[in-house]
TIVEXKOL-560165 format. One record per residue (C-alpha): x, y, z. Coordinates in steps of 0.05 Angstrom, whole numbers. Layout:
N
((X; Y; Z)),
...
This chain:
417
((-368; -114; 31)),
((-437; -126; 46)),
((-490; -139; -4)),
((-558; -170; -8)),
((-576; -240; -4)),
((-615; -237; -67)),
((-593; -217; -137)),
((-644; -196; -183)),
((-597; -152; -241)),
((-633; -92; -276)),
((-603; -79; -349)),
((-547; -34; -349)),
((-503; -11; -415)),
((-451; 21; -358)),
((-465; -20; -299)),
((-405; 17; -259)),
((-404; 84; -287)),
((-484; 77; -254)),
((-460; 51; -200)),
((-421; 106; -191)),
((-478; 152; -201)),
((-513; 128; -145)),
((-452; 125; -96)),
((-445; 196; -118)),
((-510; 205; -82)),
((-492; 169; -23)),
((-429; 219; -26)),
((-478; 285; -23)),
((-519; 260; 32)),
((-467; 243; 80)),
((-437; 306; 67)),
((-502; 345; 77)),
((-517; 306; 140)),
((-451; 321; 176)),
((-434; 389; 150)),
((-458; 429; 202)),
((-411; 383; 252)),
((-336; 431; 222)),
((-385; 492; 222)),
((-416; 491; 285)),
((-380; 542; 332)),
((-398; 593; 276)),
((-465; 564; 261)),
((-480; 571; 339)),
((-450; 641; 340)),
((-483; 661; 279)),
((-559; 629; 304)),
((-545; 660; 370)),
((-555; 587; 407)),
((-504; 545; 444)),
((-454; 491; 413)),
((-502; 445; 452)),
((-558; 466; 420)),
((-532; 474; 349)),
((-525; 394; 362)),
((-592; 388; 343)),
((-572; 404; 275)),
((-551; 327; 265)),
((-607; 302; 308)),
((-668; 320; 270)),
((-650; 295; 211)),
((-629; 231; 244)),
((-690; 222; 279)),
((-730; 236; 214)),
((-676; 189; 165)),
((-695; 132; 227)),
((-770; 130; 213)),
((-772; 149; 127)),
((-718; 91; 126)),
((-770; 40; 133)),
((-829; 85; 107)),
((-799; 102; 39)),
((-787; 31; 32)),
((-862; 9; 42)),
((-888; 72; 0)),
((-841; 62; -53)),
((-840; -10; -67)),
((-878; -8; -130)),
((-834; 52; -156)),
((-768; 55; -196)),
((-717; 54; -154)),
((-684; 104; -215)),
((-740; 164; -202)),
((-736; 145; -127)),
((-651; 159; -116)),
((-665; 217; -161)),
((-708; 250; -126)),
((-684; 244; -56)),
((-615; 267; -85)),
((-650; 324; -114)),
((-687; 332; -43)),
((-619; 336; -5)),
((-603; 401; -53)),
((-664; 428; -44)),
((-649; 417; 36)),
((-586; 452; 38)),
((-600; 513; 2)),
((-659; 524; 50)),
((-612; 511; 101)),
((-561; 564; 66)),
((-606; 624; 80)),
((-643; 607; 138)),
((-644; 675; 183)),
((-655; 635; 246)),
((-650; 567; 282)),
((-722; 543; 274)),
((-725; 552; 206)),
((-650; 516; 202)),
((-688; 460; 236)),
((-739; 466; 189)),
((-695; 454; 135)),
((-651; 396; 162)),
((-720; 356; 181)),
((-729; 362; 110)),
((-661; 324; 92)),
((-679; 270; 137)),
((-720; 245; 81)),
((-670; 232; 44)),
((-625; 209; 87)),
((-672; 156; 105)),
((-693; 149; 38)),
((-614; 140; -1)),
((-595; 94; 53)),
((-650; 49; 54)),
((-644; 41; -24)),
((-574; 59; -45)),
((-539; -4; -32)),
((-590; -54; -60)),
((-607; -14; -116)),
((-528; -14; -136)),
((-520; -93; -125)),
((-578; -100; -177)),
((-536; -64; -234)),
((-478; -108; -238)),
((-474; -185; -246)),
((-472; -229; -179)),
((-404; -238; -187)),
((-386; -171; -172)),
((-436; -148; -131)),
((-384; -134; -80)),
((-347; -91; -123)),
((-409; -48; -129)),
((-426; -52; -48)),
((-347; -23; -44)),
((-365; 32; -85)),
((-423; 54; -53)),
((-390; 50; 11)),
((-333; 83; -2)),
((-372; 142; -30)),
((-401; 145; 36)),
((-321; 138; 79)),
((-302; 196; 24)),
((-365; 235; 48)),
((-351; 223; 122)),
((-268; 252; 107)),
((-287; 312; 68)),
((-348; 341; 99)),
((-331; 353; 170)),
((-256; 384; 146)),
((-271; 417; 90)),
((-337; 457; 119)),
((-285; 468; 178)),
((-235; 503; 137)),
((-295; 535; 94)),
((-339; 567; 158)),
((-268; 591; 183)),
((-249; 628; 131)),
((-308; 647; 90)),
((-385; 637; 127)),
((-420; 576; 151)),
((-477; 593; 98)),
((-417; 581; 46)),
((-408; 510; 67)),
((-486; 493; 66)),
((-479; 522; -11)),
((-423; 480; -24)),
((-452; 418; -3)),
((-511; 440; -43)),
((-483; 446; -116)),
((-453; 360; -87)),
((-521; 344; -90)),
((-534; 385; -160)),
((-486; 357; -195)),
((-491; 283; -169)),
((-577; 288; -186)),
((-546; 312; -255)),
((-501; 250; -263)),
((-559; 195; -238)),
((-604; 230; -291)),
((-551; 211; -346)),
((-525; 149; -314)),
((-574; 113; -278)),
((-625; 60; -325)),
((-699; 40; -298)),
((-684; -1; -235)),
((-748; -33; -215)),
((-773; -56; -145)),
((-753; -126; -135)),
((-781; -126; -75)),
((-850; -121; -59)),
((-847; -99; 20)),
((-903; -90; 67)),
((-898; -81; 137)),
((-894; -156; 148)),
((-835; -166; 107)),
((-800; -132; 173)),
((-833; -180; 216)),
((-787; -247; 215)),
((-723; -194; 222)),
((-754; -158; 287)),
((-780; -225; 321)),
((-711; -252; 310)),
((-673; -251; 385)),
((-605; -247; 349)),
((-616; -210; 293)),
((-649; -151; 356)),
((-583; -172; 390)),
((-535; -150; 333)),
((-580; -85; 313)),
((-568; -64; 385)),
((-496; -69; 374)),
((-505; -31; 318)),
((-540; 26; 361)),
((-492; 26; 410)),
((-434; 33; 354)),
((-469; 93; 324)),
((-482; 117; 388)),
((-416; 125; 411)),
((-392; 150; 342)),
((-436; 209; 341)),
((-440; 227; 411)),
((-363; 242; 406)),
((-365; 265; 332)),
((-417; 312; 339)),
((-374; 357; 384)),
((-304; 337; 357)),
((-282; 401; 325)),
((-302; 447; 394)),
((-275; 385; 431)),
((-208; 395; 385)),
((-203; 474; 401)),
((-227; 483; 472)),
((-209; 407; 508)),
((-141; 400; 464)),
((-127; 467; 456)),
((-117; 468; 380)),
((-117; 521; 321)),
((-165; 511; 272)),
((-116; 495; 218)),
((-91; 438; 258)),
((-163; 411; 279)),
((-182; 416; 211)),
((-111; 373; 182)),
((-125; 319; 241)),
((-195; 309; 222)),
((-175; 302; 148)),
((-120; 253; 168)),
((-178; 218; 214)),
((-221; 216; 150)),
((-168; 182; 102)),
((-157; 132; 167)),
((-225; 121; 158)),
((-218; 95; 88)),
((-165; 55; 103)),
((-209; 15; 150)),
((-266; 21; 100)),
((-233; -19; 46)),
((-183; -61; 89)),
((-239; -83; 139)),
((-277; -107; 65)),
((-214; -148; 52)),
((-219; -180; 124)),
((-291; -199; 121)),
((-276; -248; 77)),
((-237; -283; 126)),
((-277; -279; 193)),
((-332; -242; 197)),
((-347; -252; 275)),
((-267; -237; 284)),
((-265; -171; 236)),
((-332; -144; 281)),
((-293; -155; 340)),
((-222; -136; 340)),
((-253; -72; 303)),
((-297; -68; 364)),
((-236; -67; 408)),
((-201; -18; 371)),
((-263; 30; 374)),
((-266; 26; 446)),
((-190; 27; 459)),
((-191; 101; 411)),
((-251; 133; 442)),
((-211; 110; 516)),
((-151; 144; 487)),
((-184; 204; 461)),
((-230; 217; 538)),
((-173; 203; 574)),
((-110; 240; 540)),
((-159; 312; 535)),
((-110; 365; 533)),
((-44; 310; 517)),
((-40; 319; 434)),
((-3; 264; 427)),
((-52; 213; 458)),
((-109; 254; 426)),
((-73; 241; 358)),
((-63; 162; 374)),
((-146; 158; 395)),
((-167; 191; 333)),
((-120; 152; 291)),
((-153; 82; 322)),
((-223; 111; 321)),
((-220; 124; 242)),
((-197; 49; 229)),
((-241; 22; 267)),
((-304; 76; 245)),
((-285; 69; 168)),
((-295; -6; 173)),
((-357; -14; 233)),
((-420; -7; 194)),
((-395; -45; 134)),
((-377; -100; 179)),
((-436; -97; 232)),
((-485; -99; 166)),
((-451; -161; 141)),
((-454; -192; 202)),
((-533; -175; 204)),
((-532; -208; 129)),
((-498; -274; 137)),
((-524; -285; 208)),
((-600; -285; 170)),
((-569; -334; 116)),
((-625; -297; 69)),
((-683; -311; 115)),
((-697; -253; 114)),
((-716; -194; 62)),
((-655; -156; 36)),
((-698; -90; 32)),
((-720; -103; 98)),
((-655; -113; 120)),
((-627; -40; 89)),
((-677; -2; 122)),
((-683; -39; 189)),
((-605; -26; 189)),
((-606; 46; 167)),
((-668; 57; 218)),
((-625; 41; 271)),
((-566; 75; 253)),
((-606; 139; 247)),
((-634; 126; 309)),
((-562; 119; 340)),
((-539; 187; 303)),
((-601; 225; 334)),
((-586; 197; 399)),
((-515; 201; 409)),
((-523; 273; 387)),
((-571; 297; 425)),
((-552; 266; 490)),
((-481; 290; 477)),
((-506; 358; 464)),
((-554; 360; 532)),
((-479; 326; 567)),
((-438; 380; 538)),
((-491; 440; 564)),
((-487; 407; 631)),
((-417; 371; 637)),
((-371; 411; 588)),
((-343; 383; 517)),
((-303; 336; 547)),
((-367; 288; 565)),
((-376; 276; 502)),
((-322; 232; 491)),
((-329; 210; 552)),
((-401; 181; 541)),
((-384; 154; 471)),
((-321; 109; 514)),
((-382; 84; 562)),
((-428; 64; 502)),
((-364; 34; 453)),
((-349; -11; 517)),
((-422; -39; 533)),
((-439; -50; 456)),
((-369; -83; 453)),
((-382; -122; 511)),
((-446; -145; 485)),
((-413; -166; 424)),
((-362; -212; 448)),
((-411; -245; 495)),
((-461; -268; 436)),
((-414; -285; 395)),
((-380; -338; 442)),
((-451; -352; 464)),
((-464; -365; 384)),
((-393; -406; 373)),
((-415; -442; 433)),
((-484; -473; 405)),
((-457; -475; 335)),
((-398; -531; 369)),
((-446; -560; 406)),
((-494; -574; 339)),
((-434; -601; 302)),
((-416; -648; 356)),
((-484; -672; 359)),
((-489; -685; 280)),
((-416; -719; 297)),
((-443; -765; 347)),
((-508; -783; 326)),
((-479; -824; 258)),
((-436; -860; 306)),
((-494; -885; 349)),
((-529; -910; 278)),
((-476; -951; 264)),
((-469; -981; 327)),
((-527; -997; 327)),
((-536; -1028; 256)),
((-469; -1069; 278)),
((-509; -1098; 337)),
């Protein structure tokens, strides 16, 4: 798993059981961010707006988690990272039940520009702030956790509110995800010790990480990998119903089964890292694009729906983890780990707010089934991109190593003559 290229431990009595209070955060906000994705037929019915529309429920909060990511970061690098994951925890609850009674759309969109705070805020310090509990030796243990917490919140929330909206209300699922977010604030109040900055980032501490021409290369990877995830995921359980022609119940059990899929390749994909990361980035880079071909292509054929959804979750659960490892060890700790985090989560909001919201204006337009469709077209450029830099990069790095090779030989020939 991916983890900072510094380790500067704050004093924990519990280092796990804390970490564990912070992945529970990381748990609520990825629930809150995505639970209006299994609700939205009834959230658009119920707000009186189309399933394009209600789209925009994901995209705000994206857009706004893509510029506090690096803004909470600057503004809160003197402050305790404890008090900090606190509050924006507290903030997500505070979010939702706004969200719970809103009595129309704007004020829904109100509500959700409110979470993207947080969402910028948890991500940027969630992972870093972990690491620093726990010795060096298992930092990676504590980056799993963290994770993991968020491939959990990724298989529950989009089910669950699903099942929840279908049966009960989509204001029911907003409260749901609410009392997450309660009781995780609860736990980090308990759990968490004083976790001070170890950072101290300015605006220039982004600087040698956005003037770098690979690092830009690999973040746009990253972009177009979130892209393509939330473009199709936005619209996945109308895509499910209308496009595939399933019941709810079924939508619902496939989407759960893609979730566990998804933490499958979360902790496996850790396991493979080790190995290769350049080879783990790109067969899952394959895979993504081979399951959002399967799923834009087989449409109204379950069976070939089932098979894409089954390779998109392996290859989902395991992408970011591995694409933000790859963005670590390609930086050998040049540069700042914070800056790193929120550069990263920047980005991926930016993806989420963009695949969303050009998925919703396809789907007005073009129908539900575009929205696989475009997340295929933007899996198979970033992919493509991919593969290209990193031969370009095993290229150079051979011809460095033949030149350290050749140049010792030349010394002694010449010391023999």
């Amino acid at each position: 798993m991916s983890s900072p290229p510094s380790h500067a431990q704050a004093k924990s009595r519990h280092p796990l059981i804390s970490v564990i209070a912070i992945a529970l955060g990381s748990f609520s906000v990825v629930v809150a961010e995505f639970v209006p994705v299994g609700a939205l037929p009834q959230i658009s019915a119920g707000l009186g707006v189309s399933e394009g529309t209600a789209g925009l429920l994901v995209t705000l909060p994206a857009i706004t988690g893509a510029i506090a990511a690096p803004a909470a970061t600057v503004l809160m690098r003197r402050l305790d990272r404890r008090l900090a994951i606190i509050g924006l925890t507290a903030l997500i609850a505070v979010s939702l039940g706004l969200s719970a009674v809103a009595p129309d759309f704007t004020t829904m969109l109100l509500s959700r520009l409110l979470l993207g705070i947080s969402i910028g805020g948890v991500w940027a310090t969630s992972v870093s702030a972990a690491a620093r509990l726990v010795p060096a030796r298992i930092v990676h243990t504590a980056s799993s956790i963290v994770f993991g917490a968020i491939a959990v919140g990724s298989v529950v929330s989009v089910p669950s509110s699903s099942l929840i909206a279908t049966h009960f209300s989509w204001q029911a699922t907003f409260l749901g995800a609410a009392a997450v977010a309660v009781i995780a604030a609860l736990v980090q109040i308990v759990a968490i010790p004083k976790i001070p900055a170890a950072d101290r980032v300015t605006m220039a501490t982004f600087r040698p990480l956005l003037r770098s021409l690979p690092a830009n290369i690999i973040l746009l990877v990253v972009f177009l990998s979130v892209f393509s995830q939330f473009s199709a995921y936005t619209f996945i359980v109308p895509y499910l119903k209308d496009v595939t022609s399933l019941s709810a119940g079924v939508a619902s059990g496939l989407l759960l089964g893609y979730g566990v899929l998804t933490i499958v390749g979360n902790f496996g994909g850790g396991a493979l890292l080790g190995r290769s990361v350049r080879g783990t980035v790109a067969v899952t880079l394959v895979l993504s694009v081979v399951g959002f071909l399967a799923l834009s292509v087989g449409g109204t054929v379950t069976a070939v729906v089932c098979m894409g959804l089954a390779l998109w979750g392996l290859s989902w659960g395991n992408l970011p983890v591995a694409e933000q490892h790859w963005l670590y060890t390609f930086g050998h700790g040049k540069f700042s780990a914070e800056a790193v985090n929120a550069t990263f989560t920047s980005v991926v909001q930016a993806a989420v707010a963009s695949g969303s919201l050009l998925s919703g204006v396809a789907v007005n337009s073009a129908g539900i089934r575009s929205s696989a469709i475009l997340a295929t077209v933007a899996s198979g450029i970033g992919c493509l991109l991919a593969l290209v830099f990193m031969a370009a990069a095993a290229r150079r790095t051979a011809e460095r190593e033949l030149e350290v090779a050749v140049v010792p030989e030349e010394m002694r020939i010449a010391a023999v003559d």
